[in-house]
C-alpha positions in Angstrom: 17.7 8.8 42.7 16.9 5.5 43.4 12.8 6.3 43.3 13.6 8.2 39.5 15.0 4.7 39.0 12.1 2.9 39.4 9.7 5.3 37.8 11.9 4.9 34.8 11.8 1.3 34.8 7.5 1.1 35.5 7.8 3.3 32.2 9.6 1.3 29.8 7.9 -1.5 31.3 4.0 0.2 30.8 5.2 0.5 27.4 6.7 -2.7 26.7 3.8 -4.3 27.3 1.8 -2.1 24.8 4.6 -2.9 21.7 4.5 -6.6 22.8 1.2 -7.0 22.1 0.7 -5.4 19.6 -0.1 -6.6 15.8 -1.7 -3.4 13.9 1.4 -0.7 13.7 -1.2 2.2 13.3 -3.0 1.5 16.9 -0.1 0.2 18.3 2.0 3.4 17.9 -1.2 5.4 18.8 -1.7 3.6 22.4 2.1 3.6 23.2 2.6 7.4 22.4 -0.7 8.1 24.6 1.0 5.8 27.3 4.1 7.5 27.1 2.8 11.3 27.6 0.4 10.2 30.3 3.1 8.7 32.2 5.4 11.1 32.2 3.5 14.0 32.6 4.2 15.4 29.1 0.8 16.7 26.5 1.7 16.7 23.1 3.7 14.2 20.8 3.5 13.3 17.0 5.4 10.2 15.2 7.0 10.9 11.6 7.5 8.0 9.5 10.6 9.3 6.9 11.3 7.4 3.5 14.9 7.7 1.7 14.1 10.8 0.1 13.0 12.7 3.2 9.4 12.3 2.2 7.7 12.1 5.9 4.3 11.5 6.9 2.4 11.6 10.2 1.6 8.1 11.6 0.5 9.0 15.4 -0.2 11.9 17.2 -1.6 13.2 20.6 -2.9 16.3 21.3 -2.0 18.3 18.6 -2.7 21.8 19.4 -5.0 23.4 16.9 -2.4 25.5 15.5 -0.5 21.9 14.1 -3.8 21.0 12.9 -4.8 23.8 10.5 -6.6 21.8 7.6 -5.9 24.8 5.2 -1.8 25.0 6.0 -1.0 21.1 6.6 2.2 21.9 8.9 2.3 18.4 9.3 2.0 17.2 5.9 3.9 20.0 4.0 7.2 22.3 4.4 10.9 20.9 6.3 11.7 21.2 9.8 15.1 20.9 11.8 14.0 17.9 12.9 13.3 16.2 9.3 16.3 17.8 7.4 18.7 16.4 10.5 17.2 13.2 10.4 18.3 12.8 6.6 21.3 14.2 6.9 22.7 12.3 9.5 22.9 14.7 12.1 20.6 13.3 14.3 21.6 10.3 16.3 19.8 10.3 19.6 17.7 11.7 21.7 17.5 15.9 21.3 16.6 19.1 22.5 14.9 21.0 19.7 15.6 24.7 20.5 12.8 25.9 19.1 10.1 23.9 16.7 9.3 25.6 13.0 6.1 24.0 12.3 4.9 26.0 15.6 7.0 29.1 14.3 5.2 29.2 11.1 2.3 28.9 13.0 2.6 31.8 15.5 3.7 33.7 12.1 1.1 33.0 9.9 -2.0 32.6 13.0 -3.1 29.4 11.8 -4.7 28.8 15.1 -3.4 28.3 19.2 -0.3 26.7 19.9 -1.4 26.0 23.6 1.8 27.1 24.2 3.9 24.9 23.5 7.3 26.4 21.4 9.7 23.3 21.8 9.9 19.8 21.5 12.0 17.1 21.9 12.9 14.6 18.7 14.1 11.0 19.0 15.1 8.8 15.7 13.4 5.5 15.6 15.4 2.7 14.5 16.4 -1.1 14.8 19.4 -2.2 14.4 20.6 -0.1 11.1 17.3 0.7 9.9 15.3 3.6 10.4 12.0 4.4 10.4 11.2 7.6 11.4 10.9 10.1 14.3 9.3 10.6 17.7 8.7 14.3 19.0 7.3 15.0 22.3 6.5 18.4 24.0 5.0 20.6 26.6 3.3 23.6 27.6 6.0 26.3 28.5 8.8 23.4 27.9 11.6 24.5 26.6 14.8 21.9 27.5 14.9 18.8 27.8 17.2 17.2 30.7 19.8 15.0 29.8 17.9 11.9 32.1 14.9 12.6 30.2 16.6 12.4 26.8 17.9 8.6 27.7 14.5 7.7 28.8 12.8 9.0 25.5 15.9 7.0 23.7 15.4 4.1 25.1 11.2 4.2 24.2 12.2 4.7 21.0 14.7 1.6 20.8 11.7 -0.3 21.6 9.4 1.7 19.3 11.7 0.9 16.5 12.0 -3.0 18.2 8.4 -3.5 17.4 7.9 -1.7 14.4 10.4 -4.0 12.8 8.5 -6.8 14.3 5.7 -5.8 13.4 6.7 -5.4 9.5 8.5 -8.9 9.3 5.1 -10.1 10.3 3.1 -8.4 7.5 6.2 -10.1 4.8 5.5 -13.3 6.3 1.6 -12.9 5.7 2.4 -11.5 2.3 4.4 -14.8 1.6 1.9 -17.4 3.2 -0.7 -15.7 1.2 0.8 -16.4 -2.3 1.7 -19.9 -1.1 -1.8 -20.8 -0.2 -2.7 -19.1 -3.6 -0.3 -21.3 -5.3 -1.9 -24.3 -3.3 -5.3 -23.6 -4.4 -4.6 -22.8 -7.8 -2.9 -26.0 -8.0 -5.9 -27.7 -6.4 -8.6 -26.0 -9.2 -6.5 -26.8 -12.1 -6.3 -30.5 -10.9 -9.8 -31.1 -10.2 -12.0 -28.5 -11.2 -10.2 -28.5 -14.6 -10.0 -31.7 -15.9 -13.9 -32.3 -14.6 -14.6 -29.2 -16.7 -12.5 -31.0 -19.6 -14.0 -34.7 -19.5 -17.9 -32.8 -19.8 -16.5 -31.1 -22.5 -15.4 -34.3 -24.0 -18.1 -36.2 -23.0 -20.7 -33.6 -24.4 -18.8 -33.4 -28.2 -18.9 -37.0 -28.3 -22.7 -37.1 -27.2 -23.2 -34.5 -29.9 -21.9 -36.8 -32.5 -23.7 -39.6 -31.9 -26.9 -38.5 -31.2 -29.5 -39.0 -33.6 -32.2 -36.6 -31.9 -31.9 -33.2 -33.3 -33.0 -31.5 -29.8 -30.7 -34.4 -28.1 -27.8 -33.4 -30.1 -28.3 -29.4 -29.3 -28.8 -30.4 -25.7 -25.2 -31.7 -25.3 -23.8 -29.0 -27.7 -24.8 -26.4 -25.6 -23.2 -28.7 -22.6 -20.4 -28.1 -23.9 -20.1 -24.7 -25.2 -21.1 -24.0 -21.6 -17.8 -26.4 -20.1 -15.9 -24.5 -23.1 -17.0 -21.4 -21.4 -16.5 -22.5 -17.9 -12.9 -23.8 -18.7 -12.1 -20.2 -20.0 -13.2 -18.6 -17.0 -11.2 -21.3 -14.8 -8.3 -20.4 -16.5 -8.5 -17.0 -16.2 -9.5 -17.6 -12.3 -5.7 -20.0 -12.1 -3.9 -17.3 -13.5 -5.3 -14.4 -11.2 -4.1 -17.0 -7.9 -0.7 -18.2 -9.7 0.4 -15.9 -12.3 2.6 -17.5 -14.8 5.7 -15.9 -16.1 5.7 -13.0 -13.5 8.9 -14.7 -12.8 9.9 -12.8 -16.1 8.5 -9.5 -15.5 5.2 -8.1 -15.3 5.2 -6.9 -19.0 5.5 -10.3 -19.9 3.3 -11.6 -17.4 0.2 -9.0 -18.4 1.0 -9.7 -22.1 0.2 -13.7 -21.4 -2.7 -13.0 -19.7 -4.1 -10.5 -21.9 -3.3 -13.1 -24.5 -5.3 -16.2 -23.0 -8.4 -13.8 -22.7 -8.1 -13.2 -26.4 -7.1 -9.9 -26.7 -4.1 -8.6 -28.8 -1.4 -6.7 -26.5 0.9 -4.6 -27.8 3.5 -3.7 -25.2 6.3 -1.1 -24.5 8.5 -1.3 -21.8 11.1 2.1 -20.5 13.4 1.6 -17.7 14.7 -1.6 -16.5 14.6 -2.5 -12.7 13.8 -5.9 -10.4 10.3 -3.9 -8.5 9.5 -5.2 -5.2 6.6 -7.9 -4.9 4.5 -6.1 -3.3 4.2 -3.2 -6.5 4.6 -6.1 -9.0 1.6 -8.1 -7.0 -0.5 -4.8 -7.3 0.5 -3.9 -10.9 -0.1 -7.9 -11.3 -3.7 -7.2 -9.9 -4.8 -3.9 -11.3 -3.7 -5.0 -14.8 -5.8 -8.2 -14.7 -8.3 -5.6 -14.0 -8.4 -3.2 -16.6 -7.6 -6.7 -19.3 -11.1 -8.0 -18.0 -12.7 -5.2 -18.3 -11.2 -4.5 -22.0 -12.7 -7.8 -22.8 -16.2 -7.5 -21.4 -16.6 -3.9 -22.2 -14.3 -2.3 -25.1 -16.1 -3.8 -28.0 -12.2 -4.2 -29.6 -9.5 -7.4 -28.6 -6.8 -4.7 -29.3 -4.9 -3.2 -26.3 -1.6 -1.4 -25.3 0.4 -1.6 -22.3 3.2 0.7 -21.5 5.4 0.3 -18.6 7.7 3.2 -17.7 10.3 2.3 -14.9 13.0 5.2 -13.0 14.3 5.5 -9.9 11.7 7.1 -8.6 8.2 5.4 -9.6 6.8 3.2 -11.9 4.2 4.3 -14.3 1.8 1.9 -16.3 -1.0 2.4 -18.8 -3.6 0.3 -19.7 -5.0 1.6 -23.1 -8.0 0.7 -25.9 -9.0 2.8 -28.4 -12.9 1.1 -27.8 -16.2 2.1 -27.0 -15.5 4.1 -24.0 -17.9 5.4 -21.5 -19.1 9.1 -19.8 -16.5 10.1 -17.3 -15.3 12.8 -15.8 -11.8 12.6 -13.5 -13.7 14.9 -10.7 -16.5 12.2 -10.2 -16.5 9.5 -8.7 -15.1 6.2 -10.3 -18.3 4.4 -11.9 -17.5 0.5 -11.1 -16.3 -1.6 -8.2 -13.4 -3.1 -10.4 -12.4 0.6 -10.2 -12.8 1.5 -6.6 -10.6 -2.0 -5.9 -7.8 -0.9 -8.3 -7.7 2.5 -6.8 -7.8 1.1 -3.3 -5.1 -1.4 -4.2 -2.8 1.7 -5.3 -3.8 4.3 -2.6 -1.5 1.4 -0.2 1.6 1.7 -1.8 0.6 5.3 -1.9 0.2 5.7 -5.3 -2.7 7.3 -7.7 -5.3 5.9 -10.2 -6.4 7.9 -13.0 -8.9 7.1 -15.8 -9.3 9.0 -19.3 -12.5 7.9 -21.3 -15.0 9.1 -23.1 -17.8 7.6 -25.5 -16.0 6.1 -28.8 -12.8 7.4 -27.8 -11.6 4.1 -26.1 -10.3 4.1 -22.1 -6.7 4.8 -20.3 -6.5 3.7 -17.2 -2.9 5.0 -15.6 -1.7 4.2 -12.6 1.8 5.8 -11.4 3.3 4.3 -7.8 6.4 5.4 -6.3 9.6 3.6 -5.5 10.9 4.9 -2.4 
């Protein structure tokens, strides 16, 4: 007894020390659920993350046997399970015996490949405190209960599991929040210096150009000060991408300012009222700055809608011109980097990017990102 004691204690201590140091959530979870089947003898285990609306997706897994890795069937990514559908409903508390796993079933019925014969698994819920995050399964060849010892110690990993993940994600806010204050800080710094430099040429220069007498002198310091005209324009437009203002008021409001210092004319509609978090309002924020500059350079027209559509579910916005358009088909692959940034910004919230445009048929550029 007293030896099970202290191999229980070497394990949540192995592991520990894995969460403890650890600052990327995707490796971390990877190395502490291969620590935790090596050390206790175990093969296969799998982690679910679960959102409010049962939606789960795999964020570790060891040793999957080919059967749970079928590329054509997903049994990972698609279909519900005792596990999942417990885990929603309440039902699932602790540490438990799964009497028999239907993501293998399906796959025994169905021969989408080996099983390495492994039937059952045992599911833990990982939370902190009142919130949850997801699950932990863990199996075996030929394993088909759990005992009641090794159900506390797979409870107890998971407390810390959760521990860290919380950690972990209270870490990434803080970034998030000393990254718009040093954005803040620098915006503050261009539009102090920067700025006004770029203002006094451009005063400097008119009042050159008015009393020069030289006719090449005179277009000399005109074209000084088209160029700081120019230049102040784009340092504007630079300010508002760090430190948007009015986002405090929404981010039609915000977009419509910004589209408006640019020079184009926004026409806006607006569905569905709800307070988004910062992190979809930063990225809408972002993407629609986007598609504004590239109205701008590249639409041949100043006039543009935005639509915002807001329910409980997702937000939808569109970006739309009826300009000069360009050759593009939705199977290729998107043509700019402006693009490939947007789509990349959305695909983390996981959301999608889709643009509509053809030659003198103007662009669309929709983007849809869920809510929960």
């Amino acid at each position: 007894m007293e030896k099970d004691h202290i191999s229980e204690l070497k394990i949540l201590k192995d592991i520990a020390e894995i969460l403890n140091e650890g600052t990327n959530l995707h490796t971390m979870l990877h190395d502490a659920l291969l620590k935790l089947l090596q050390i206790t003898d175990l093969q296969t285990g799998w982690i679910f993350f679960i959102d409010e609306n049962g939606k789960h997706e795999m964020i570790a897994a060891q040793h999957l046997p080919p059967a749970l890795l079928n590329k054509t069937a997903q049994p990972m990514c698609n279909g519900s399970c005792w596990c999942v559908d417990r885990y929603m409903d309440g039902r699932l508390q602790k540490a438990s015996n799964i009497m028999e796993c239907k993501r293998l079933e399906d796959s025994v019925i169905h021969e989408w490949g080996d099983t390495h014969d492994i039937t059952h698994h045992a599911t833990v819920p990982l939370q902190a405190g009142d919130e949850r995050f997801g699950l932990l399964n863990v199996a075996a060849p030929h394993k088909i209960h759990f005992e009641q010892r090794e159900l506390d110690l797979l409870g107890s990993v998971a407390l810390q599991i959760g521990t860290a993940i919380k950690r972990i994600k209270l870490t990434q806010s803080q970034q998030e929040v000393k990254l718009i204050e040093e954005r803040n800080r620098l915006a503050k710094d261009l539009h102090d210096s920067v700025n006004q430099l770029l203002f006094s040429i451009n005063v400097t220069a008119k009042a050159g150009s008015s009393l020069a007498k030289d006719v090449q002198l005179k277009e000399t310091f005109s074209l000084i000060q088209e160029t700081a005209q120019h230049a102040q324009v784009e340092m504007k437009a630079l300010i508002w991408q760090l430190r948007p203002q009015g986002l405090e008021n929404g981010i039609v409001s915000a977009l419509k300012s910004y589209g408006q210092m640019l020079g184009l004319n926004v026409t806006e509609q607006i569905k569905g009222v709800s307070v988004l978090p910062a992190v979809i309002e930063e990225t809408l924020w972002r993407v629609g700055q986007e598609a504004f500059n590239n109205c701008r350079k590249h639409a041949g027209t100043a006039d543009v809608h935005l639509n915002v559509n807001i329910s409980r579910e997702q937000v939808i916005m569109k970006v739309q011109d009826s300009g000069n358009g360009f050759m593009y088909s939705a199977s290729a692959e998107l043509p700019t980097l402006g693009l490939k940034t947007m789509q990349e910004r959305i695909k983390r919230l996981n959301g999608k990017l889709s643009v509509t445009s053809s030659i003198g048929n103007g662009t669309v550029v929709e983007v849809s990102i869920p809510l929960s």
